[in-house]
mmCIF file of the N, C-alpha and C atoms, coordinates in Angstrom:
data_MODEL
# 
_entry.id   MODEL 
# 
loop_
_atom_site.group_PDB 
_atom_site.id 
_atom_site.type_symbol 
_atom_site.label_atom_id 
_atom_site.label_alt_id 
_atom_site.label_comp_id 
_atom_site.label_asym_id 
_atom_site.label_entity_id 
_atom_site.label_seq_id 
_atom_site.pdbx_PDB_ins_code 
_atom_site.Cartn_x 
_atom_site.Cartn_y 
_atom_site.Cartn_z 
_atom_site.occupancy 
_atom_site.B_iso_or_equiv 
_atom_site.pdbx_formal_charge 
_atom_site.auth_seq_id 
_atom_site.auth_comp_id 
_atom_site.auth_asym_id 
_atom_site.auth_atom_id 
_atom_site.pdbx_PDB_model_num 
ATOM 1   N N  . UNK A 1 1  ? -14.547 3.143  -1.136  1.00 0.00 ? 1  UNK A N  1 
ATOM 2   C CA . UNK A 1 1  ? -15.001 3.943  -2.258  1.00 0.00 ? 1  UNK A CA 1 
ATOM 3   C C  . UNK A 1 1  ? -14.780 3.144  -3.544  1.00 0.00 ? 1  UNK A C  1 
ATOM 4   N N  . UNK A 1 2  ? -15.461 3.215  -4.456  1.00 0.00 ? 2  UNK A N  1 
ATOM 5   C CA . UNK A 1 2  ? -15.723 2.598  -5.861  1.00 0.00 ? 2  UNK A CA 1 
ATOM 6   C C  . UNK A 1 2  ? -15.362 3.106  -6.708  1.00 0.00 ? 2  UNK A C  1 
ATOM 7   N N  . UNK A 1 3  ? -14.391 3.058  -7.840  1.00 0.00 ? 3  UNK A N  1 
ATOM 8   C CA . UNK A 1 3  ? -13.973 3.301  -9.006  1.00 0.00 ? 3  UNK A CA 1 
ATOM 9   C C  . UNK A 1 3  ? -14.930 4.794  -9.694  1.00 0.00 ? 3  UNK A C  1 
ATOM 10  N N  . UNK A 1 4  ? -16.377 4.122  -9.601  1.00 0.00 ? 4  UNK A N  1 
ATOM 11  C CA . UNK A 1 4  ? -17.309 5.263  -10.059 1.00 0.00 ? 4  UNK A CA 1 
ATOM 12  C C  . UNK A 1 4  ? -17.483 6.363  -9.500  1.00 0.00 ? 4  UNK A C  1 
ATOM 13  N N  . UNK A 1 5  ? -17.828 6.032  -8.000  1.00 0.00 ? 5  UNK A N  1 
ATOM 14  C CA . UNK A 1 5  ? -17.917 7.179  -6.851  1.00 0.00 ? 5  UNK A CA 1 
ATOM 15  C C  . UNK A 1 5  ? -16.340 8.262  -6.664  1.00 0.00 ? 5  UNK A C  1 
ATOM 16  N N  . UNK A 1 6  ? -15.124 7.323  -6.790  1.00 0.00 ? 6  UNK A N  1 
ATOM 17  C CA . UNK A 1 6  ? -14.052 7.915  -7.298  1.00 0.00 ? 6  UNK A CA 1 
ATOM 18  C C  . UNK A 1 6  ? -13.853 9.419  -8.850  1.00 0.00 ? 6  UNK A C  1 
ATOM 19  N N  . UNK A 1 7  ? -14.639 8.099  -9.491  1.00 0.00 ? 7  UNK A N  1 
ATOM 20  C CA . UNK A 1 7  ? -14.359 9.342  -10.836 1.00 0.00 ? 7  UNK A CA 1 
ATOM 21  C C  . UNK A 1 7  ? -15.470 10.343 -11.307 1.00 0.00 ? 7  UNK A C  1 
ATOM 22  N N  . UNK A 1 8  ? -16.745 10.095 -10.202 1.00 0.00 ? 8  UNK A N  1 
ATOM 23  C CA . UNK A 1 8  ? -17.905 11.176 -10.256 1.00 0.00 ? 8  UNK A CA 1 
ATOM 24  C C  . UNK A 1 8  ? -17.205 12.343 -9.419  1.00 0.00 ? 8  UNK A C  1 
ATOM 25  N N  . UNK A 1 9  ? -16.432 12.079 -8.171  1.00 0.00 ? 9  UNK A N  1 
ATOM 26  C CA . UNK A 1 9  ? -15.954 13.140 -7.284  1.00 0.00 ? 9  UNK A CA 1 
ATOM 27  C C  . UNK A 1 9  ? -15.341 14.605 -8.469  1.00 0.00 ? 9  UNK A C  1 
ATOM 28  N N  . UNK A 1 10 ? -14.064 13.299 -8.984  1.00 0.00 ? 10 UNK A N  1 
ATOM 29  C CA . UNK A 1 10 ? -13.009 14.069 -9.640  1.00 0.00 ? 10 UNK A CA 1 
ATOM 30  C C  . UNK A 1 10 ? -13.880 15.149 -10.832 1.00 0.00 ? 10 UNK A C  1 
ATOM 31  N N  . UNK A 1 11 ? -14.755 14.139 -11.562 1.00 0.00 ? 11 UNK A N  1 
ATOM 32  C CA . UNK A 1 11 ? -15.282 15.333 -12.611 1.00 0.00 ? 11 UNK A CA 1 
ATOM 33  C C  . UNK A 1 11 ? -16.430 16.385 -11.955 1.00 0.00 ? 11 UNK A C  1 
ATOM 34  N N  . UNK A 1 12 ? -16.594 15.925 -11.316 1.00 0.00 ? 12 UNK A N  1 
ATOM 35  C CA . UNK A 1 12 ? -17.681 16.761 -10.325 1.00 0.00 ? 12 UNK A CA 1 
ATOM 36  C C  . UNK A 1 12 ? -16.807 18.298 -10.122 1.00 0.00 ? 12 UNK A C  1 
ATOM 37  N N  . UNK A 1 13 ? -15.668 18.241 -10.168 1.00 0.00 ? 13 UNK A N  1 
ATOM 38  C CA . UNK A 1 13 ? -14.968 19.378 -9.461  1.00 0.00 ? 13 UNK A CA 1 
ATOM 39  C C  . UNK A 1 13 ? -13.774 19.932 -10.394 1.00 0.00 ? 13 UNK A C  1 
ATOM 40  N N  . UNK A 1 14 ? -13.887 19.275 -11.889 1.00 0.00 ? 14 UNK A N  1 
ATOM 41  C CA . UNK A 1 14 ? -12.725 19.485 -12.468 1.00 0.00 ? 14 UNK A CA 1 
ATOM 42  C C  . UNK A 1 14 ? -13.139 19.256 -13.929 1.00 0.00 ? 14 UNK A C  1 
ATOM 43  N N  . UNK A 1 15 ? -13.130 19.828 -14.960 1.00 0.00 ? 15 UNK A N  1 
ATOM 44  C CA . UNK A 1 15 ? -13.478 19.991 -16.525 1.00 0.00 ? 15 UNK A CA 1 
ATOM 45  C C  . UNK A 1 15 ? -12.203 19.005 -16.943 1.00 0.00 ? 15 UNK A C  1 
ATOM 46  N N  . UNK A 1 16 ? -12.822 17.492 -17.087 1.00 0.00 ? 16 UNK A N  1 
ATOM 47  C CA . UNK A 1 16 ? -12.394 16.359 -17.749 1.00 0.00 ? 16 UNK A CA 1 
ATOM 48  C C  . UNK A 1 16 ? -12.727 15.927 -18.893 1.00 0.00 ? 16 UNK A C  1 
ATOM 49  N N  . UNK A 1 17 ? -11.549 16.002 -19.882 1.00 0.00 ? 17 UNK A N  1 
ATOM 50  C CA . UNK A 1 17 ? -11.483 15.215 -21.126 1.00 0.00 ? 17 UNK A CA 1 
ATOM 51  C C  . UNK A 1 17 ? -11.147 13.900 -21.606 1.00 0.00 ? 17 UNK A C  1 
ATOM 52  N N  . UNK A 1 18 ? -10.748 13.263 -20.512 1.00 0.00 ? 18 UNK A N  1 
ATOM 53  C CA . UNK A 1 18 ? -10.350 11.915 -20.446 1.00 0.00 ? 18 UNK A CA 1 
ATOM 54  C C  . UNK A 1 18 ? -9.852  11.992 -18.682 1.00 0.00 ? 18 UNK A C  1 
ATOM 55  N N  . UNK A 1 19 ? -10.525 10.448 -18.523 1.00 0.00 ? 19 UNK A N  1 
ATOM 56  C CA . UNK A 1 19 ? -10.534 9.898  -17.116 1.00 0.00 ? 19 UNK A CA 1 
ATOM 57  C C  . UNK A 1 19 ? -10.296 8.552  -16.426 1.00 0.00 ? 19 UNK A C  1 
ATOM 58  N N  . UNK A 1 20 ? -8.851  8.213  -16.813 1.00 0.00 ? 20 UNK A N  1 
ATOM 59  C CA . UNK A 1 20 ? -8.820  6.559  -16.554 1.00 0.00 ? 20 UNK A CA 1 
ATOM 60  C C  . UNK A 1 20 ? -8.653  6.662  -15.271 1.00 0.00 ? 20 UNK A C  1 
ATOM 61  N N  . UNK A 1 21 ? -9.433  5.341  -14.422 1.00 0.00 ? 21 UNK A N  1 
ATOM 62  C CA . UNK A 1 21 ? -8.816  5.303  -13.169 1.00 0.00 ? 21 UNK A CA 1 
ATOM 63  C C  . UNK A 1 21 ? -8.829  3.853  -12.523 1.00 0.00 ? 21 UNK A C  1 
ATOM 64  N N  . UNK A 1 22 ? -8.089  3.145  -11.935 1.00 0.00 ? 22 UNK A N  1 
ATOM 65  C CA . UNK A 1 22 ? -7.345  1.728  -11.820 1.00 0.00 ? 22 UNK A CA 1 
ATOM 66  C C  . UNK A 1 22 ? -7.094  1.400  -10.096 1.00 0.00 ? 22 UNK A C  1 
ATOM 67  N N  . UNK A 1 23 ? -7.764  0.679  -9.619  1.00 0.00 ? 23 UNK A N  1 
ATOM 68  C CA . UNK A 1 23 ? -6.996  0.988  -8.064  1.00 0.00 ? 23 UNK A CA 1 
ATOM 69  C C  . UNK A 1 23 ? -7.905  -0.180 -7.357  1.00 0.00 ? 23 UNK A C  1 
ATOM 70  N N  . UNK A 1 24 ? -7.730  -1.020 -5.675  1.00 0.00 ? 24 UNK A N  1 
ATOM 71  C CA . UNK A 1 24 ? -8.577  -1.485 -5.441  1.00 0.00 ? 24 UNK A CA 1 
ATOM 72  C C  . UNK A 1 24 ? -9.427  -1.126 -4.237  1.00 0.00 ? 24 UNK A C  1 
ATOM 73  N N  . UNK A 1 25 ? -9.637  0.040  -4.439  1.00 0.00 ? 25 UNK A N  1 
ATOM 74  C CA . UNK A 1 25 ? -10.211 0.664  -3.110  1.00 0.00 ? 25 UNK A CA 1 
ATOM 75  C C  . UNK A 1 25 ? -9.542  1.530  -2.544  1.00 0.00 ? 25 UNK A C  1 
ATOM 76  N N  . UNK A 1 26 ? -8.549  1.263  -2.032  1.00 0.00 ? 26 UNK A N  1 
ATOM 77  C CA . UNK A 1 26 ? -8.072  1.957  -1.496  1.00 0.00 ? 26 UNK A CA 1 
ATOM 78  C C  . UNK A 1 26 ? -6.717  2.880  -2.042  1.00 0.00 ? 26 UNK A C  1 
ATOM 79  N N  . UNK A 1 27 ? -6.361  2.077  -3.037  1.00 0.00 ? 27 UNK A N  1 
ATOM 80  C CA . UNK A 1 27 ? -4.735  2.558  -3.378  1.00 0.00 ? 27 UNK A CA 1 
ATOM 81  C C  . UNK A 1 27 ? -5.434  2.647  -5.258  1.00 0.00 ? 27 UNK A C  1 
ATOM 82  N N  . UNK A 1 28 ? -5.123  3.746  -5.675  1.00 0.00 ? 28 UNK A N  1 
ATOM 83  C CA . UNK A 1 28 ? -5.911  4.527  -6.596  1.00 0.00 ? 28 UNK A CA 1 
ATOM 84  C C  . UNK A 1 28 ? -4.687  4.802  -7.725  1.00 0.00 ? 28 UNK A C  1 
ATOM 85  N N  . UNK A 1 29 ? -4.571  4.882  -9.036  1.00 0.00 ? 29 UNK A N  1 
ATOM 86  C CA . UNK A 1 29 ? -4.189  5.526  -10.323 1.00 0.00 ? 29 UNK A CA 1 
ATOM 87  C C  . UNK A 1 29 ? -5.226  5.739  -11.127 1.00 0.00 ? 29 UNK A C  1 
ATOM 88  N N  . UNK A 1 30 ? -4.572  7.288  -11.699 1.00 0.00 ? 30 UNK A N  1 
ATOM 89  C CA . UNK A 1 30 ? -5.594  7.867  -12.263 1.00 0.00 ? 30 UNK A CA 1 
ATOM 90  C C  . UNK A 1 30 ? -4.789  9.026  -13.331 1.00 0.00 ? 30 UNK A C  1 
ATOM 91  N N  . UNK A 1 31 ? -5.110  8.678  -14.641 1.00 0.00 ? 31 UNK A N  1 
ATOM 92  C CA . UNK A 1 31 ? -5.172  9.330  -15.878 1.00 0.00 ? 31 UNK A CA 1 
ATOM 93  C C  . UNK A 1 31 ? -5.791  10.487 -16.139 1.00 0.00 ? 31 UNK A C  1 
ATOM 94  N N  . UNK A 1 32 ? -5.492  11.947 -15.909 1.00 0.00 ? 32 UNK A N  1 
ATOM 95  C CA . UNK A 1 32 ? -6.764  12.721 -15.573 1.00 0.00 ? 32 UNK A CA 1 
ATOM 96  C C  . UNK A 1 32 ? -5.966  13.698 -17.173 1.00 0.00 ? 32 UNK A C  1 
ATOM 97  N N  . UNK A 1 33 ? -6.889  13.792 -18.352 1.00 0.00 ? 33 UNK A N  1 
ATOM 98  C CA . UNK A 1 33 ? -6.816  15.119 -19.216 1.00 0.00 ? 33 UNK A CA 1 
ATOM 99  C C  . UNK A 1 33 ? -8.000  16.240 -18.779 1.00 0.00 ? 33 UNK A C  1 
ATOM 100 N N  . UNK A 1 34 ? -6.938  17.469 -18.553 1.00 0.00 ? 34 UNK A N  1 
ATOM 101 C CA . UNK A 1 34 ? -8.195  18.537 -18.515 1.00 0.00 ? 34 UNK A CA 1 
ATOM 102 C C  . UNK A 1 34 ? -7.625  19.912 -18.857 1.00 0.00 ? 34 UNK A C  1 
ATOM 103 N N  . UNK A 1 35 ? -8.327  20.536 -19.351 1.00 0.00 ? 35 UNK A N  1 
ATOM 104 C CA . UNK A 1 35 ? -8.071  22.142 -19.846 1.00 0.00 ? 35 UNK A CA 1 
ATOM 105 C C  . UNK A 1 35 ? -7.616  22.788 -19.245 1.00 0.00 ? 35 UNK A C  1 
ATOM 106 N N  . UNK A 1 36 ? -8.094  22.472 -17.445 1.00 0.00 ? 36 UNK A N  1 
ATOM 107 C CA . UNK A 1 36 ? -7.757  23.278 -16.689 1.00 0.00 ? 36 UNK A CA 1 
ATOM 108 C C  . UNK A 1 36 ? -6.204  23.202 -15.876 1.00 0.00 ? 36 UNK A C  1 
ATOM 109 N N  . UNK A 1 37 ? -5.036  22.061 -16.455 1.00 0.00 ? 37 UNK A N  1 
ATOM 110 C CA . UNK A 1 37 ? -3.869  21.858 -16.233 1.00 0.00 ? 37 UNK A CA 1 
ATOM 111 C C  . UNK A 1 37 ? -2.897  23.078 -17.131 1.00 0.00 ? 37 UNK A C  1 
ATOM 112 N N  . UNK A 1 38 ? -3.938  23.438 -18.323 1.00 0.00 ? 38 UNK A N  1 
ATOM 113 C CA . UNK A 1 38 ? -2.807  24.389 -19.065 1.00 0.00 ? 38 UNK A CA 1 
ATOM 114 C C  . UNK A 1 38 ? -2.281  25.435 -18.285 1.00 0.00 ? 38 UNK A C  1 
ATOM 115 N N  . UNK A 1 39 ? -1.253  25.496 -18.721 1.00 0.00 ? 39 UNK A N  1 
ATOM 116 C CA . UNK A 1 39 ? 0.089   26.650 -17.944 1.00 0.00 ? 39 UNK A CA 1 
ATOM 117 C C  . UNK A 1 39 ? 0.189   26.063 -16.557 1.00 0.00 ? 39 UNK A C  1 
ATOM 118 N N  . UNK A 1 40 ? 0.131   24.765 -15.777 1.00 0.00 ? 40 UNK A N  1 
ATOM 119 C CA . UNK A 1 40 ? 0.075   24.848 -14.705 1.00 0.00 ? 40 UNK A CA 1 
ATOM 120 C C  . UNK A 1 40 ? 1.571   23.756 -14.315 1.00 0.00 ? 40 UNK A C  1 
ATOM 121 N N  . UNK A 1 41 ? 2.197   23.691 -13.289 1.00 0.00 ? 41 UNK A N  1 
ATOM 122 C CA . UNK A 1 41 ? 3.302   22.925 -12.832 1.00 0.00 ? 41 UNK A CA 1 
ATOM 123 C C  . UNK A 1 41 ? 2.557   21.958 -12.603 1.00 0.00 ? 41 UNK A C  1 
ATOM 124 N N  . UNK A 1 42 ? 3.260   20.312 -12.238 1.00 0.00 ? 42 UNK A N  1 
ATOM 125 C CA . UNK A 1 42 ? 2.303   19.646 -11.784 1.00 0.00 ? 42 UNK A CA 1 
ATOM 126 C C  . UNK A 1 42 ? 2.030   19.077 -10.338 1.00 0.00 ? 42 UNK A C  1 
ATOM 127 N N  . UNK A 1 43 ? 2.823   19.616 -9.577  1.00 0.00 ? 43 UNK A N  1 
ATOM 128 C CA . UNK A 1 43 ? 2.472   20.345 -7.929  1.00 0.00 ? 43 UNK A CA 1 
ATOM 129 C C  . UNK A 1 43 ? 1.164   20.699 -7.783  1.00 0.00 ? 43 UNK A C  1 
ATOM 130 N N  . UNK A 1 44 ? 0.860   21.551 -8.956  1.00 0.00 ? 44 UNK A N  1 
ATOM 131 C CA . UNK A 1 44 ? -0.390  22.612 -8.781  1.00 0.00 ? 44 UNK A CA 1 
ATOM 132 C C  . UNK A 1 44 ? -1.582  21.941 -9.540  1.00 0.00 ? 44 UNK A C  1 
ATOM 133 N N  . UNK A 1 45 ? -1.043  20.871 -10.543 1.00 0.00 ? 45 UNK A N  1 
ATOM 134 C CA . UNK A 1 45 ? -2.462  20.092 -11.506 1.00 0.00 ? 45 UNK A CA 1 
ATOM 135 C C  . UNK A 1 45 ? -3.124  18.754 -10.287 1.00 0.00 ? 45 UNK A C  1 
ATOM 136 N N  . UNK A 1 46 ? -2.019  18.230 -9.125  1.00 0.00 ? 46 UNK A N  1 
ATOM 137 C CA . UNK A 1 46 ? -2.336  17.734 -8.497  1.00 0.00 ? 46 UNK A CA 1 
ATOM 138 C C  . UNK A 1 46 ? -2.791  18.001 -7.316  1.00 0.00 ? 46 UNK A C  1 
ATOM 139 N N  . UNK A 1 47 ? -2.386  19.360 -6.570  1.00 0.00 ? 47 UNK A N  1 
ATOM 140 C CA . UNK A 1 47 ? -3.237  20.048 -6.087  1.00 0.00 ? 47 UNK A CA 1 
ATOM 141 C C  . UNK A 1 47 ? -4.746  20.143 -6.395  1.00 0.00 ? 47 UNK A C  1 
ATOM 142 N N  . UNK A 1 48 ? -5.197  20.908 -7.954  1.00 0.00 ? 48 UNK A N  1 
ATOM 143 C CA . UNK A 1 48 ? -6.326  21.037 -8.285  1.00 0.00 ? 48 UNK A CA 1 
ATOM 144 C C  . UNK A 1 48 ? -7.341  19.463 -7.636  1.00 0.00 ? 48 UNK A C  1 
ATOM 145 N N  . UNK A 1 49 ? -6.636  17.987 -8.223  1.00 0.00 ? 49 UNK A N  1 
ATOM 146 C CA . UNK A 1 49 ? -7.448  17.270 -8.192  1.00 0.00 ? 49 UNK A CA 1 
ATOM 147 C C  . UNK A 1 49 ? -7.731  16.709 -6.490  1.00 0.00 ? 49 UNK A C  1 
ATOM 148 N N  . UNK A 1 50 ? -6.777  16.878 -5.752  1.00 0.00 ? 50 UNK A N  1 
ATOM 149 C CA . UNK A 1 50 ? -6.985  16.767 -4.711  1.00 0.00 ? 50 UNK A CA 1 
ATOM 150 C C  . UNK A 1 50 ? -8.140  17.794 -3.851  1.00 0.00 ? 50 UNK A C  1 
ATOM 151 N N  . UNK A 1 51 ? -8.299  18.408 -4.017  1.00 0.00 ? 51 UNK A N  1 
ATOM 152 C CA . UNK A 1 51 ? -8.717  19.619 -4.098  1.00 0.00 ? 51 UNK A CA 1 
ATOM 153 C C  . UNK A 1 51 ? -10.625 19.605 -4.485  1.00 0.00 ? 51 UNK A C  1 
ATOM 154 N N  . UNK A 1 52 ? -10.213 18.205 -5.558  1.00 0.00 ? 52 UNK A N  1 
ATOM 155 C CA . UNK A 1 52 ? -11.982 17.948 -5.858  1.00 0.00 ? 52 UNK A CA 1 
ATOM 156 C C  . UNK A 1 52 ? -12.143 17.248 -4.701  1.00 0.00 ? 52 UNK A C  1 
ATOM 157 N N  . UNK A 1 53 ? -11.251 16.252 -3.929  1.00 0.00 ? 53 UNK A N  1 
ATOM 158 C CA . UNK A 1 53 ? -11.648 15.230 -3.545  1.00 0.00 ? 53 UNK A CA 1 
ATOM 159 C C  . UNK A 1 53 ? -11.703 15.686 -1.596  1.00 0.00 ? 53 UNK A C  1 
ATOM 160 N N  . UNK A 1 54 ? -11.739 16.899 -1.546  1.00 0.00 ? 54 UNK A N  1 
ATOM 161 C CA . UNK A 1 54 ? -11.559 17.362 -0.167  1.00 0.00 ? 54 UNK A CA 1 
ATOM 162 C C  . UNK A 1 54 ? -11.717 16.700 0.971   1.00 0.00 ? 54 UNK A C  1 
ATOM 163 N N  . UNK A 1 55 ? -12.800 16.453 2.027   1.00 0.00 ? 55 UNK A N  1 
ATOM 164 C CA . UNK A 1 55 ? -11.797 15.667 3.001   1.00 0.00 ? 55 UNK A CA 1 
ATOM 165 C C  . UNK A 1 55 ? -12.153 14.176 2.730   1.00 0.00 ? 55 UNK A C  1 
ATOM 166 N N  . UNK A 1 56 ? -12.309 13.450 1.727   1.00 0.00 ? 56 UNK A N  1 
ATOM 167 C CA . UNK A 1 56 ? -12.059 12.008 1.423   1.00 0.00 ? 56 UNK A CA 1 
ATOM 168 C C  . UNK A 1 56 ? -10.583 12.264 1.728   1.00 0.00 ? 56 UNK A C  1 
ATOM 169 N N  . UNK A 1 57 ? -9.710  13.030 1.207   1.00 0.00 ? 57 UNK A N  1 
ATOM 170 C CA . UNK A 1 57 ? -8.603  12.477 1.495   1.00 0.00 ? 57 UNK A CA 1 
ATOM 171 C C  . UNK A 1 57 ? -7.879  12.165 2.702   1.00 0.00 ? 57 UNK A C  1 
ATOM 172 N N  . UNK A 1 58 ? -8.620  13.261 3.332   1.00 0.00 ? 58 UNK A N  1 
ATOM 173 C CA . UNK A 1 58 ? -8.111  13.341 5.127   1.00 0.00 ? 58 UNK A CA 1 
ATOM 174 C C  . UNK A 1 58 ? -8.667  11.909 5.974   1.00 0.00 ? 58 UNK A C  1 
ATOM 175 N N  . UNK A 1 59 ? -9.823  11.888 5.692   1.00 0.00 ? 59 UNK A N  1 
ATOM 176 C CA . UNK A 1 59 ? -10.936 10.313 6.385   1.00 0.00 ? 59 UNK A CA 1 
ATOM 177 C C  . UNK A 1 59 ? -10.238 9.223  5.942   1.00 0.00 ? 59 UNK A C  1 
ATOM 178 N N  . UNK A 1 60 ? -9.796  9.048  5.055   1.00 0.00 ? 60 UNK A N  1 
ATOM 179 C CA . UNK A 1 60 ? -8.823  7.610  4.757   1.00 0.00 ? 60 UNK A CA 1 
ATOM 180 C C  . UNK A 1 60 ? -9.900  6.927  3.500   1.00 0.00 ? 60 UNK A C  1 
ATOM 181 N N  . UNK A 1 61 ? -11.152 7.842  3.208   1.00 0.00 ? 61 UNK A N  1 
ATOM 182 C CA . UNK A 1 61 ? -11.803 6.993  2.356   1.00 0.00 ? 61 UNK A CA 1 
ATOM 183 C C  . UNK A 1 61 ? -11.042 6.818  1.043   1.00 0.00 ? 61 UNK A C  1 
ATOM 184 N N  . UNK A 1 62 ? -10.239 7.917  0.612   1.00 0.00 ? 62 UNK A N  1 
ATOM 185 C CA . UNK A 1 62 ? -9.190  7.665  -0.608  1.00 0.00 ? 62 UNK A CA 1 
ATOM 186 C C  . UNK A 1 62 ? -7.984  7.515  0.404   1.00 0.00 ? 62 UNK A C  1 
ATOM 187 N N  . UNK A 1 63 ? -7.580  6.257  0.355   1.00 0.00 ? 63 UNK A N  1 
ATOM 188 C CA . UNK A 1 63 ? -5.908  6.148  1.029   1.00 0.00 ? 63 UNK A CA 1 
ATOM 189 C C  . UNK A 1 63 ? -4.779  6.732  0.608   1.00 0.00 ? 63 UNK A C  1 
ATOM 190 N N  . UNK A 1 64 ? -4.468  6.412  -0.732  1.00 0.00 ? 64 UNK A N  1 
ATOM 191 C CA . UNK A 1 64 ? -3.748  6.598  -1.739  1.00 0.00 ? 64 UNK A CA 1 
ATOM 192 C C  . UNK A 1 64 ? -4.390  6.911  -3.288  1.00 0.00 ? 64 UNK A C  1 
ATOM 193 N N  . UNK A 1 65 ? -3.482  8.325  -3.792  1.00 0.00 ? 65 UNK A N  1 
ATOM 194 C CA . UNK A 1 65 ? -4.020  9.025  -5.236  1.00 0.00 ? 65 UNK A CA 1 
ATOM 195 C C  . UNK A 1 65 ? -2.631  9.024  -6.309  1.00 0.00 ? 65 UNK A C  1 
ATOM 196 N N  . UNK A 1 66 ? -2.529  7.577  -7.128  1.00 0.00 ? 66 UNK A N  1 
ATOM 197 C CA . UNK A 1 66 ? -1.346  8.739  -7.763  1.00 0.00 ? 66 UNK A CA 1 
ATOM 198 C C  . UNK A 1 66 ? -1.498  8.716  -9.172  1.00 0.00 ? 66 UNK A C  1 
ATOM 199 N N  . UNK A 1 67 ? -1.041  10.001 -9.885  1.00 0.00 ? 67 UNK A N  1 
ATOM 200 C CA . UNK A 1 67 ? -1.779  10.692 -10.855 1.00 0.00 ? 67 UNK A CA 1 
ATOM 201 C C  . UNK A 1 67 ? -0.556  10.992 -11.851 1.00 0.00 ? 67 UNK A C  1 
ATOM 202 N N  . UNK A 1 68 ? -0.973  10.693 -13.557 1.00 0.00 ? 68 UNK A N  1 
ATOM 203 C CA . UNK A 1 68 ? -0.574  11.497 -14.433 1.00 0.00 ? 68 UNK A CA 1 
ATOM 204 C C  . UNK A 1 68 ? -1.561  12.678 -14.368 1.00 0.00 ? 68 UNK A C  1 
ATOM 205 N N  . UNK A 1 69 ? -0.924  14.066 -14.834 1.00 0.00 ? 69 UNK A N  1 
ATOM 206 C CA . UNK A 1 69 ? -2.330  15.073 -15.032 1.00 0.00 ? 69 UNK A CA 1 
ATOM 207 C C  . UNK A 1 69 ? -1.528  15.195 -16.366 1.00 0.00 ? 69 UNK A C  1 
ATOM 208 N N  . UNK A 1 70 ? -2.749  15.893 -16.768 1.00 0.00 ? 70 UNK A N  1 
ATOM 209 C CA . UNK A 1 70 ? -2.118  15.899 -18.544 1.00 0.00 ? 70 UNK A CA 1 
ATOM 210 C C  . UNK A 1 70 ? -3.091  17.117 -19.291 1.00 0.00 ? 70 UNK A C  1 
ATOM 211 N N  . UNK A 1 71 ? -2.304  17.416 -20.070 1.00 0.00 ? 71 UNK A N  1 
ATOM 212 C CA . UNK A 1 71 ? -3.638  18.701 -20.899 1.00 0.00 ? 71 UNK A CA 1 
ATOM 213 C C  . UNK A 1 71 ? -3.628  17.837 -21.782 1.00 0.00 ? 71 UNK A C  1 
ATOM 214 N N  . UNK A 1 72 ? -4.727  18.599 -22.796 1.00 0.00 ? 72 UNK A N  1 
ATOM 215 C CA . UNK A 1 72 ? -5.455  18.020 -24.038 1.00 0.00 ? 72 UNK A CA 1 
ATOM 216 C C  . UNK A 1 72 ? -4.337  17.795 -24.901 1.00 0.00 ? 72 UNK A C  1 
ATOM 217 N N  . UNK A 1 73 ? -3.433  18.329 -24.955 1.00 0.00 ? 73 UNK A N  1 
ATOM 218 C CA . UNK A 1 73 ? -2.109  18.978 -26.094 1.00 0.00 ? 73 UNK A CA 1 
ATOM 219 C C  . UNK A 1 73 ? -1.472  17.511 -25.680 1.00 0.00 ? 73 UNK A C  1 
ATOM 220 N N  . UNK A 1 74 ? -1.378  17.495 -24.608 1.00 0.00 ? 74 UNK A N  1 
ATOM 221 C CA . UNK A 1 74 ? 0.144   16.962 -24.016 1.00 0.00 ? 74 UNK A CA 1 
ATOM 222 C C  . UNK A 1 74 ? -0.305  15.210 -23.996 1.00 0.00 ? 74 UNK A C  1 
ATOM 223 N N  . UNK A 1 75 ? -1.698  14.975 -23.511 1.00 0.00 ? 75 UNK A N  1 
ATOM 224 C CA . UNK A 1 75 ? -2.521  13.615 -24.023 1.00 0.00 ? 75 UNK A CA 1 
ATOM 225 C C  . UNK A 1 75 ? -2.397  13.140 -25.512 1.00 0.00 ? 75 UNK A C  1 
ATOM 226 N N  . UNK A 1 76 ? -3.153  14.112 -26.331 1.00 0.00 ? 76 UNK A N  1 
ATOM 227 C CA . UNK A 1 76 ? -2.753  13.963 -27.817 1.00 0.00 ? 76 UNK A CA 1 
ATOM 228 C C  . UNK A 1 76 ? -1.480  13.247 -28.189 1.00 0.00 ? 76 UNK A C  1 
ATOM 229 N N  . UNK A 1 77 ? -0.449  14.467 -28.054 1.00 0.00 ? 77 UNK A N  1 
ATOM 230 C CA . UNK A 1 77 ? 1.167   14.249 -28.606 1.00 0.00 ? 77 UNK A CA 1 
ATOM 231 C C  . UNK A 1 77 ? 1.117   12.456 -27.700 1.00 0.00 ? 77 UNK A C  1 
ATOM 232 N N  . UNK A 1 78 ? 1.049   12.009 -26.502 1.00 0.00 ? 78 UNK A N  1 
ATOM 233 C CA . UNK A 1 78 ? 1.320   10.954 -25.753 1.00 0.00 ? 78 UNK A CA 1 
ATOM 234 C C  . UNK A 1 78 ? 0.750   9.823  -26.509 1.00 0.00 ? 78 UNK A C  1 
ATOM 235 N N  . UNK A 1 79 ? -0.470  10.170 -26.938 1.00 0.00 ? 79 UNK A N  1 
ATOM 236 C CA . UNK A 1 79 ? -1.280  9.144  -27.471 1.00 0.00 ? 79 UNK A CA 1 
ATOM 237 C C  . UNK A 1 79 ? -1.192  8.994  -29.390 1.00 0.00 ? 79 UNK A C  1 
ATOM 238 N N  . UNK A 1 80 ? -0.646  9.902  -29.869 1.00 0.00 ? 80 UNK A N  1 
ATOM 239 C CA . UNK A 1 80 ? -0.345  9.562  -31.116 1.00 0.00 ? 80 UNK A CA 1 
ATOM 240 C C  . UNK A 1 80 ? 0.701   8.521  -31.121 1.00 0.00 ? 80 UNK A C  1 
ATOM 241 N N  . UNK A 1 81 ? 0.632   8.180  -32.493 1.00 0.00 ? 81 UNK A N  1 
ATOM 242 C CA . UNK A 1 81 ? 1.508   6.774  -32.697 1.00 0.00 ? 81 UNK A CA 1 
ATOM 243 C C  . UNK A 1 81 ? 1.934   6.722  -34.093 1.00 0.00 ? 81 UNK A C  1 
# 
């Protein structure tokens, strides 16, 4: 799977405001801001994204996912300087 085909899945299934993602195929990081993390633990924000990526994850086509999730708020405050 390809970087692109990777980050069409994720927004395909999830209201993204920012979307970095870094990996070489198989072993994946990924920067995900979205609205839909507010009020959520992040058990449950990584749930959601797994969740876009349904059984890619089981087939081995995504091997490895590992994830900041972040709201809009919490990106901001991170990214000011």
């Amino acid at each position: 799977m390809t970087a692109d085909q990777l980050k069409t899945l994720i927004a395909a299934g999830l209201r993204c405001e920012h979307l970095e993602l870094e990996g070489d195929g198989r072993h994946w990081y990924a920067t995900i801001v979205s609205p839909e993390f507010e009020g959520q633990r992040p058990i449950r924000r990584h749930q959601k994204v797994y969740a876009t990526l349904g059984a890619k994850m089981h087939t081995d086509e995504v091997h490895a996912l590992s994830m900041k999730t972040l709201t809009p708020a919490e990106w901001a405050a991170q990214t000011a300087t």
